[in-house]
C-alpha positions as CSV (number, residue, x, y, z in Angstrom):
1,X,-44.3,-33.6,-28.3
2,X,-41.5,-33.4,-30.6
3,X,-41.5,-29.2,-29.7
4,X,-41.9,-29.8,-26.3
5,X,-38.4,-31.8,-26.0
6,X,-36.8,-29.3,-28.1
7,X,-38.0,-26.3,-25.2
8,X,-36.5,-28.8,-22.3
9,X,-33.2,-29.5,-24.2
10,X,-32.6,-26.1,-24.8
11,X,-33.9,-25.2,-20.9
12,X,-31.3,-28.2,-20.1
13,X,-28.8,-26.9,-21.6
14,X,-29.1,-22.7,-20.6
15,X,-29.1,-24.1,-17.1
16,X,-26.2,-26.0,-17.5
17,X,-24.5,-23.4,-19.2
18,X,-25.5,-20.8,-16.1
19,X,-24.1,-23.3,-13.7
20,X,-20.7,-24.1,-15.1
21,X,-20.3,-19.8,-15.9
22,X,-20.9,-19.7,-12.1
23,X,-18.7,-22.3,-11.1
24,X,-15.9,-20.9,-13.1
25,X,-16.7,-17.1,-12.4
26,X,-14.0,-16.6,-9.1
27,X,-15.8,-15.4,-6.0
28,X,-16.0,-11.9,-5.4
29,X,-14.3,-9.7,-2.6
30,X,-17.3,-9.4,0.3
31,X,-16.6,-7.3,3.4
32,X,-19.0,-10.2,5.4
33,X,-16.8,-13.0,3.8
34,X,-15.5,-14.2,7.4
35,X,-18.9,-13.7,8.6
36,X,-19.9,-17.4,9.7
37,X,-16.0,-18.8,9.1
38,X,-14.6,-16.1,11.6
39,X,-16.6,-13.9,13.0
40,X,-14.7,-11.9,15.3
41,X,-11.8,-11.4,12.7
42,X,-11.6,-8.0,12.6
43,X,-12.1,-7.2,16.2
44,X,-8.6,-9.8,16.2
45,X,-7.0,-7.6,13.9
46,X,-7.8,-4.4,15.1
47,X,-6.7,-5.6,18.8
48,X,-3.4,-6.7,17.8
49,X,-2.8,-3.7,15.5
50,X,-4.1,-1.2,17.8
51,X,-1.7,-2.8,21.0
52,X,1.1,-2.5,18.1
53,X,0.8,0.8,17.1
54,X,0.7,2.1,20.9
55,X,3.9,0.2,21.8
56,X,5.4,1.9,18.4
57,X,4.1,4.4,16.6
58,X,5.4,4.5,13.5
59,X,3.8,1.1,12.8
60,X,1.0,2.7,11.0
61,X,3.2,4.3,8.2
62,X,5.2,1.8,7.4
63,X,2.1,-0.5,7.3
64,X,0.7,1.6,4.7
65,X,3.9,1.5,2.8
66,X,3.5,-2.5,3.0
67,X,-0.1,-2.7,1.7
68,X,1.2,0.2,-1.3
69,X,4.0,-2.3,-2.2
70,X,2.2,-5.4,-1.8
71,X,-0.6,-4.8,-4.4
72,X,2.0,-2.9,-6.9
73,X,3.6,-6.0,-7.7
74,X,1.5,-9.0,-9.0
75,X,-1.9,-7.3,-6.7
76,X,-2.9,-7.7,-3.1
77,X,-1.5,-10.9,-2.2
78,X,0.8,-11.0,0.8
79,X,3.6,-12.1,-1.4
80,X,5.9,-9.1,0.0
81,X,6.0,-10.6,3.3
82,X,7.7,-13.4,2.7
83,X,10.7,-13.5,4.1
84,X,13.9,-14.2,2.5
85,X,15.2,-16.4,5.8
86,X,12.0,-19.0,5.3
87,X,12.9,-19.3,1.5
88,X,15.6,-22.1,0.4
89,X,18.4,-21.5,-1.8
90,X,17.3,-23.1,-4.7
91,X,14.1,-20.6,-5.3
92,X,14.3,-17.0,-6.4
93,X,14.6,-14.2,-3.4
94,X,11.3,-13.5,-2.7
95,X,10.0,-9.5,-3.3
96,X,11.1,-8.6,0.1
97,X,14.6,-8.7,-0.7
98,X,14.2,-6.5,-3.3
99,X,16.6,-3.2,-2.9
100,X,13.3,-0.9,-3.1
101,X,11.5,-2.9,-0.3
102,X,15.1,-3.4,2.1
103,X,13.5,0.4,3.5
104,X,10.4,-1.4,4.4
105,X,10.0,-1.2,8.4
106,X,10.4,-4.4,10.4
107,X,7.3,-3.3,12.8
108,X,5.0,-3.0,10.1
109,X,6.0,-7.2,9.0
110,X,5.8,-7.6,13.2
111,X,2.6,-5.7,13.1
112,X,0.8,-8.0,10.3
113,X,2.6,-11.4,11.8
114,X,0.9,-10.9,15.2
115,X,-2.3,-10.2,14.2
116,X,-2.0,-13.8,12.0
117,X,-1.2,-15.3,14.7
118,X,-3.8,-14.6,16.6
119,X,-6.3,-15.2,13.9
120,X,-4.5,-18.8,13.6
121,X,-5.1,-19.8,17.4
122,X,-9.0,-18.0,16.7
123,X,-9.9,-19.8,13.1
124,X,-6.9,-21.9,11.8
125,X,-6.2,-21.8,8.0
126,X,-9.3,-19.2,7.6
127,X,-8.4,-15.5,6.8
128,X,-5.5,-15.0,4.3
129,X,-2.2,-12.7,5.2
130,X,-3.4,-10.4,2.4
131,X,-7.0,-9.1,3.9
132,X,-4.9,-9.3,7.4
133,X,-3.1,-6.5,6.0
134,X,-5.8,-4.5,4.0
135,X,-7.4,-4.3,7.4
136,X,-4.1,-3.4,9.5
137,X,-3.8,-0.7,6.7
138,X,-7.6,0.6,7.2
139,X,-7.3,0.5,11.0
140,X,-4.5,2.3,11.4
141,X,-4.9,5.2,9.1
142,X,-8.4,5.5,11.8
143,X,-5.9,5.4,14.8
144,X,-4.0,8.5,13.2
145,X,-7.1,10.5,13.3
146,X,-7.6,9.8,8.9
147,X,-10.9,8.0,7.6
148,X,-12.3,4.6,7.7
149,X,-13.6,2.4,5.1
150,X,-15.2,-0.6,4.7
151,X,-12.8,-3.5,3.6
152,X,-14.0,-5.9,0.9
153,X,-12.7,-9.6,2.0
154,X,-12.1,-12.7,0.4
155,X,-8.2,-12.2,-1.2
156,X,-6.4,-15.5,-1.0
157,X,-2.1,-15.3,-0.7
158,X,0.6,-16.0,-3.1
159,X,1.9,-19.4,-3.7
160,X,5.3,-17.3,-5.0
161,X,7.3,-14.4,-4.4
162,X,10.0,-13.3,-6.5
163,X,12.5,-10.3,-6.6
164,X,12.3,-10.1,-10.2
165,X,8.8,-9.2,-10.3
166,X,9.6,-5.8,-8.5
167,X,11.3,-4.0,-10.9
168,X,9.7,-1.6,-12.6
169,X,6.2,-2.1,-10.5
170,X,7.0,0.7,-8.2
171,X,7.6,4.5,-8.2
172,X,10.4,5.7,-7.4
173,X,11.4,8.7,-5.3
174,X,12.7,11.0,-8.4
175,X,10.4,10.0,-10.7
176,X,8.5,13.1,-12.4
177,X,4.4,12.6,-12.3
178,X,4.1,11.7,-15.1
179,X,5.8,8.4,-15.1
180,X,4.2,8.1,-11.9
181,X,0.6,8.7,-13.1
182,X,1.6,6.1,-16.3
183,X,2.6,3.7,-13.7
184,X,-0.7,3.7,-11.6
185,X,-2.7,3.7,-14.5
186,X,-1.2,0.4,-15.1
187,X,-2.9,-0.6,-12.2
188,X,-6.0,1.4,-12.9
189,X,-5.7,4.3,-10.9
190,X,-6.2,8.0,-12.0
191,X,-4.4,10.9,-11.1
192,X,-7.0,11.9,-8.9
193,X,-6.4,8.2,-7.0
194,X,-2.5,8.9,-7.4
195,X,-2.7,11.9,-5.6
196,X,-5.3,11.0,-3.0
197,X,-3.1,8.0,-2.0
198,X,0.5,10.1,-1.9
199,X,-1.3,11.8,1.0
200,X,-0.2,8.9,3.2
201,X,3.2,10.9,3.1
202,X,1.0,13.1,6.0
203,X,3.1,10.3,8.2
204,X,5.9,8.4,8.2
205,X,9.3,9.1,7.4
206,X,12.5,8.8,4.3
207,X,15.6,7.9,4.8
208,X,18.6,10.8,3.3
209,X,19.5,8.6,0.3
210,X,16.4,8.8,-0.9
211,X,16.2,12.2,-1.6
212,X,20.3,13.4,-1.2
213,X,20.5,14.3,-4.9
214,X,18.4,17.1,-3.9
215,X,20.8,19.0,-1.5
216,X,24.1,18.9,-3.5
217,X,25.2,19.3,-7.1
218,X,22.4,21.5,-8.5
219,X,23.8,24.0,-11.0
220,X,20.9,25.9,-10.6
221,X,19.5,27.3,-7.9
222,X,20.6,28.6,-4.4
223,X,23.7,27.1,-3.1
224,X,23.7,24.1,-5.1
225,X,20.3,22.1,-3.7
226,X,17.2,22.0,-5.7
227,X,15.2,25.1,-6.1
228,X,12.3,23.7,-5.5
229,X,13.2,23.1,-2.1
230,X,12.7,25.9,0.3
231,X,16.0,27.3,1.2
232,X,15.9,27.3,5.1
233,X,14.1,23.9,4.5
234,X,17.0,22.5,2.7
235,X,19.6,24.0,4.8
236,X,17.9,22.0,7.6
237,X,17.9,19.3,5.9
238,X,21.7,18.8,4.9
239,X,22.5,19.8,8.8
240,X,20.1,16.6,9.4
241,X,21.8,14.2,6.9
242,X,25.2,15.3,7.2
243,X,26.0,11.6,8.2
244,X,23.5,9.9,6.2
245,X,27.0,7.7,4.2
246,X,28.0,6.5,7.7
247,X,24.6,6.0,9.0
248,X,22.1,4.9,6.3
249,X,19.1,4.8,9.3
250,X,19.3,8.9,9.6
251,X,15.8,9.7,8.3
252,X,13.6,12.9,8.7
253,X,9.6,12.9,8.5
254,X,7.7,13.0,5.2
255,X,5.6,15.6,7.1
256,X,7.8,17.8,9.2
257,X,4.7,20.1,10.0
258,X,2.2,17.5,12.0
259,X,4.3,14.4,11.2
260,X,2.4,11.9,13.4
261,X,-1.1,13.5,12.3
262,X,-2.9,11.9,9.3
263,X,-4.2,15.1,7.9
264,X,-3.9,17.3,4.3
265,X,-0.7,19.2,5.5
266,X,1.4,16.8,3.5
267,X,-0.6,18.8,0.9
268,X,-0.1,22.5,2.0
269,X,3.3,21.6,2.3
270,X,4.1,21.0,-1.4
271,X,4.1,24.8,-3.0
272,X,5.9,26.1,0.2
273,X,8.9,23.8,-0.7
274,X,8.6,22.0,1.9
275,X,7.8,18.8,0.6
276,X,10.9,16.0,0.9
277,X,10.9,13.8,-2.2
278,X,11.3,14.4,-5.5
279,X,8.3,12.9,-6.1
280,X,6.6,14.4,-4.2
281,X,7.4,18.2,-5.5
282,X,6.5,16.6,-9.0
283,X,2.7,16.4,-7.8
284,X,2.9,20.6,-7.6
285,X,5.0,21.3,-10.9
286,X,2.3,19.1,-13.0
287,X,-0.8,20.7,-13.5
288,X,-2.9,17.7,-14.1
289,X,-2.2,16.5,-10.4
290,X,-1.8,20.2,-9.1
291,X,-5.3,20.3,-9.1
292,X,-5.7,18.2,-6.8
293,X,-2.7,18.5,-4.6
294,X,-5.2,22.3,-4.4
295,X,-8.5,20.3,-3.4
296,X,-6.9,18.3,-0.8
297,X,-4.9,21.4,1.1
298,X,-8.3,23.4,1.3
299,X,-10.5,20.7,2.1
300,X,-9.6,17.7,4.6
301,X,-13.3,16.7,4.1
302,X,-12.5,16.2,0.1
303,X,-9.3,14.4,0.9
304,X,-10.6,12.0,3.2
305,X,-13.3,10.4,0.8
306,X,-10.9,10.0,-1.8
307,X,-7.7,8.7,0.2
308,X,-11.0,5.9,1.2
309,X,-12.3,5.4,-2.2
310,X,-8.5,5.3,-4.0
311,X,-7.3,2.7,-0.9
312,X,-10.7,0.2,-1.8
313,X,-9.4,0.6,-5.2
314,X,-5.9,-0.3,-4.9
315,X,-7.2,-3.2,-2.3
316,X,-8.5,-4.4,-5.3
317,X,-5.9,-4.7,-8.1
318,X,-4.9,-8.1,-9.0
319,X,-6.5,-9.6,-6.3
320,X,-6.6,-13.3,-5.8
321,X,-9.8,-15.4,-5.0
322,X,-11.1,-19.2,-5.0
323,X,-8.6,-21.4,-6.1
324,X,-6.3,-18.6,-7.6
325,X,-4.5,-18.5,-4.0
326,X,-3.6,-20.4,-1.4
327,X,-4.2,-19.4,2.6
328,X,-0.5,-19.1,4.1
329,X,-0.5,-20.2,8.0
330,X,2.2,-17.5,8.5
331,X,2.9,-14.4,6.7
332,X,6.2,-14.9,6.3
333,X,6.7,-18.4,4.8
334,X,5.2,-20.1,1.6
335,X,5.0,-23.4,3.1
């Protein structure tokens, strides 16, 4: 008798043990987690997005750029689209005022506040502002011709968003590859993943200031701009930004081959000089991401599957789930 208790005790307490791991294990990112709570949510979100991105089509790029931004600082959490106008003055500006995020496209905010919206008046208080904008990102890369993946659900929002918390969490335009691939393997991203997701740089555009130091004051190279640049490119280029001091909004595409293609030009571009950022001509010079920047030019195939897998994976970093989040009724207010 005395053995048989002992077997149930110990039964007792391995099921009690299983229980309270699985209560306190978060719950994992599911792409059928809206299944029975909102079914039709991403028909809603690729609706909205889809109407957005025909009424202006450089939604799609700067959407990306949102989604890259968002889950570099503190993971996928909707915190950069807070605004700074729904925040009072006795909390911290929240990321988007942050100088590096100031660039970030007001359609792209528009883009990812509709679709919320419509989501609210659909299933109130249901599906978070951060897998509203992992799915804008997914869908729109599809409208621009570029691959389709399926989107693991479940993220919950910030609580916070704070300024401070930006610097330092993303590249920057002159940074050499490797500080860039130290920075994304802070996040737990490879080279290969780097350069896979710098292909989004196949659309969109940069504003002059953000790569000006390379067309003046070189000592090196031909007339003074970096060498790396391709001369008639960067001739073109000053012509463009002549007026960039006056008028901060002059810009030039990231792709000036097929700019509003999503394809691996971005990618032949690079050892013709005729890629825009620094950054970006970094990926050539550094042999450990060369290789790639190779793969991807030669094989759109190849570059597809791993722009897909490397975007799943960034969805991923730091996200929050269960009770480590909140769901925000608008995507750009805490409250």
């Amino acid at each position: 008798m005395g053995t048989l208790l002992r077997r149930r005790h110990i039964f007792s307490l391995a099921l009690f043990l299983l229980l309270a791991a699985a209560q306190a294990a978060p719950p994992r990112l599911s792409p059928n987690y809206y299944r029975h709570s909102c079914p039709r949510a991403e028909r809603i979100v690729s609706d909205v997005i889809a109407a957005k991105q025909r009424a202006n089509p450089s939604t799609a790029a700067g959407t990306l750029r949102l989604f890259f931004h968002d889950c570099f600082v503190n993971g996928c959490d909707a915190s950069v689209l807070v605004s700074p106008l729904s925040t009072s003055s006795s909390t911290p500006p929240p990321e988007r005022a942050a100088e590096i995020n100031l660039s970030l496209p007001g359609d792209a905010f528009d883009a990812v506040d509709r679709a919320k919206s419509a989501l609210e008046s659909a299933c109130p208080g249901v599906v978070s502002c951060a897998d509203v904008l992992a799915l804008a990102a997914r869908d729109l890369v599809g409208l621009l011709g570029g691959p389709r993946w399926p989107v693991a659900l479940g993220r919950r929002d910030a609580a916070r968003s704070d300024a401070r918390d930006v610097d330092g969490s993303l590249p920057r335009t002159n940074m050499s590859a490797r500080a860039m691939a130290r920075l994304f393997a802070s996040k737990g991203l490879a080279p290969r993943e780097m350069v896979a997701l710098a292909g989004a740089h196949t659309v969109g555009f940069s504003h002059c200031a953000e790569f000006a130091g390379r067309l003046y004051g070189f000592r090196h190279g031909s007339d003074g701009f970096d060498p790396r640049l391709n001369p008639e490119f960067a001739r073109a280029l000053r012509r463009s930004c002549a007026g960039y001091r006056a008028d901060p909004t002059v810009s030039i595409f990231n792709d000036v081959v097929t700019p509003r293609d999503f394809d691996e030009t971005y990618y032949k571009n690079l050892p013709r000089g005729l890629g825009l950022l620094a950054s970006d001509a970094a990926l050539w010079e550094y042999p450990p991401t060369r290789v790639f920047v190779q793969r991807y030019a030669a094989n759109r195939t190849a570059f597809f599957q791993d722009f897909a897998a490397a975007m799943q994976k960034l969805g991923a970093v730091g996200v929050k789930t269960g009770r480590q989040g909140v769901i925000r009724r608008r995507c750009d207010a805490l409250d």
